[in-house]
N, C-alpha and C positions, 0 to 999 in steps of 0.2 A: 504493500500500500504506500508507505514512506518512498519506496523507488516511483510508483507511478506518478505520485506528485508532483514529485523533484523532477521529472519528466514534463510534468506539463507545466512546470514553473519556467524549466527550461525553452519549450516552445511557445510560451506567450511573451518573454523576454524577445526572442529570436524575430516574435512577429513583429511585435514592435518597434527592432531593429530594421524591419526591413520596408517598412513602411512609413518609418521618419523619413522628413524632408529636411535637406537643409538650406537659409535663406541667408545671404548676405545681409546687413541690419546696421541699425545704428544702437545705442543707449545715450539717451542725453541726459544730465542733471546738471541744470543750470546752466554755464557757460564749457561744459566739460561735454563733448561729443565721444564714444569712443565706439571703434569699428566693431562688429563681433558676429561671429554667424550662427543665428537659431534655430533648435532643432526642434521639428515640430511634429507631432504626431495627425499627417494632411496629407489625402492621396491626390486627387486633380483637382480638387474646390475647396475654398474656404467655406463650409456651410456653417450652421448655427452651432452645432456643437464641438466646433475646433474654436471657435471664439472662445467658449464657454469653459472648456477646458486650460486656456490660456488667460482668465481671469484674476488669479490668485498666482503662479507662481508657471515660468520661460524658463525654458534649459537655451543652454547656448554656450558657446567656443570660445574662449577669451583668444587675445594676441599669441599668445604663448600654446597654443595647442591643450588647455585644461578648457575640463566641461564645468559648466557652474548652474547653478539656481537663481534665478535672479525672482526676488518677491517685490510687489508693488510699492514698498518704503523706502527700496533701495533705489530708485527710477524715478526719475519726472516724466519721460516718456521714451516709450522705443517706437521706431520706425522700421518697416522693413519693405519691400517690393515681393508683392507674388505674379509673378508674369510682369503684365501691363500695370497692373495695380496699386498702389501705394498703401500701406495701410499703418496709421498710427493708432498707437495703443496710451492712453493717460494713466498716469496714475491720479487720482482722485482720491477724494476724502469720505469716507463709508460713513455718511451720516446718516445714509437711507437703511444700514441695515442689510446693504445687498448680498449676496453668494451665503456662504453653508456658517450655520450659528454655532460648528465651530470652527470656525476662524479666528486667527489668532491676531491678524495684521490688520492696522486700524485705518488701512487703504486696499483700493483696487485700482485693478487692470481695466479701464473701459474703452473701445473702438470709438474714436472722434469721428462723426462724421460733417459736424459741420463747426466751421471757426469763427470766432468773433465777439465782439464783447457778450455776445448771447451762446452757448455752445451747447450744440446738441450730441450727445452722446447712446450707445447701444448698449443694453445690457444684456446677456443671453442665460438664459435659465432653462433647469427640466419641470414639466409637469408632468401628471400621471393621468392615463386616460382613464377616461369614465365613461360607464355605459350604466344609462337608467339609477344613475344615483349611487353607484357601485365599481369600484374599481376595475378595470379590464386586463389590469397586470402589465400593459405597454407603457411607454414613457414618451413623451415626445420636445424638441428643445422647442422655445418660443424667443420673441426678440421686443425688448423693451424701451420704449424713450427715454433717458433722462436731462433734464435739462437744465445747465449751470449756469446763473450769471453771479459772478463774486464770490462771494462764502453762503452762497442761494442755490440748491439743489433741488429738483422736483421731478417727480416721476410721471410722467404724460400720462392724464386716466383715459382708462377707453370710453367709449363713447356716449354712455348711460350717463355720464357727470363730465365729460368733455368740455360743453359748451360755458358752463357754470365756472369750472375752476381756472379754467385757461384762460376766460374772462375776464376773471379777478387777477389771474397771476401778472396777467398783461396791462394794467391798470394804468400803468406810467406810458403805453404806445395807445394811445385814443383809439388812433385810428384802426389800427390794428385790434384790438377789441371791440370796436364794431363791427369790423367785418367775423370777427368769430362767434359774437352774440346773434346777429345776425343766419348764422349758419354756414355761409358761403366759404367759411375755410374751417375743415374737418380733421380728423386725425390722421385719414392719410395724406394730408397735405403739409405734415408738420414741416419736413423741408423749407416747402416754401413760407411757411410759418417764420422762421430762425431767421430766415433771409430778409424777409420785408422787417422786420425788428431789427437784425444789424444795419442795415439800410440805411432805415427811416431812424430808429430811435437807440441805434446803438451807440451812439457820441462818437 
């Protein structure tokens, strides 16, 4: 029994070896850039739960040919290219409570996708499927807003309290909260939400 284990310890290590990617990258903290290449458990797509699993803590190649751990305390941000793609990673401040309660680090990892004195951010989670009120035993990953301005964190509600809180959150852009009270700009418009705010009323 101890041998078949040790057997399948060995081939889930081996798969995971063979199925890491590795990505040229940056780590920035503060004025300090430094080169390093990340290795990532990603076959041909970044989907929901390669994010998800790169929240909390990056392996990656230092200059010197050592592998290390890099946690979100230790980072203001990394950058890396997948293909064509650019993707930065924040380290943020977990006021919201986000990723597994036990966690230890009083920051995360979150996907920037949009810059500006208003910044929208992704957050990716599991939930558990349900069928008729009852578990179904699947899990599936989902994708979250959050949205930073300052030391101001908020988490985009879905659409049963959308119109109400985004209203109010938006209180200092008039305009821009008309048109969401309004209706004409919904949740999945948030994009364009962030935009016309850095725009118009992001100073």
């Amino acid at each position: 029994m101890k041998r078949a284990f040790l057997l399948y310890l060995i081939g889930l290590c081996l798969s995971f070896v063979a199925e890491a990617k590795k990505f040229d990258g940056v780590i920035i903290n503060g004025d300090d850039t430094v080169a390093v290449t990340f290795i990532f458990p990603v076959a041909d797509s970044l989907d929901r739960s390669f994010y998800r699993r790169i929240q909390s803590r990056i392996r990656y190649i230092d200059g010197n040919g050592k592998r290390r751990m890099l946690r979100p305390r230790n980072a203001e941000e990394i950058c890396f290219r997948f293909y064509s793609k650019e993707i930065r990673m924040m380290s943020v401040s977990n006021t919201l409570g986000l990723g597994s309660v036990f966690a230890t680090d009083s920051r995360i990892f979150l996907r920037l996708k949009e810059d500006g004195a208003l910044r929208l951010y992704s957050y990716y989670s599991s939930a558990t499927q349900t069928e008729d009120g009852a578990t179904a035993g699947g899990t599936y990953d989902i994708e979250e807003f959050i949205l930073n301005r300052g030391a101001t964190s908020f988490k985009v509600p879905y659409n049963w309290s959308f119109t109400e809180k985004m209203t109010e959150f938006f209180n200092d852009c008039p305009g821009l909260a008309l048109l969401i009270s309004a209706g004409d700009l919904r949740r999945e418009d948030i994009h364009v939400i962030v935009r016309m705010y850095n725009e118009k009323c992001g100073g």
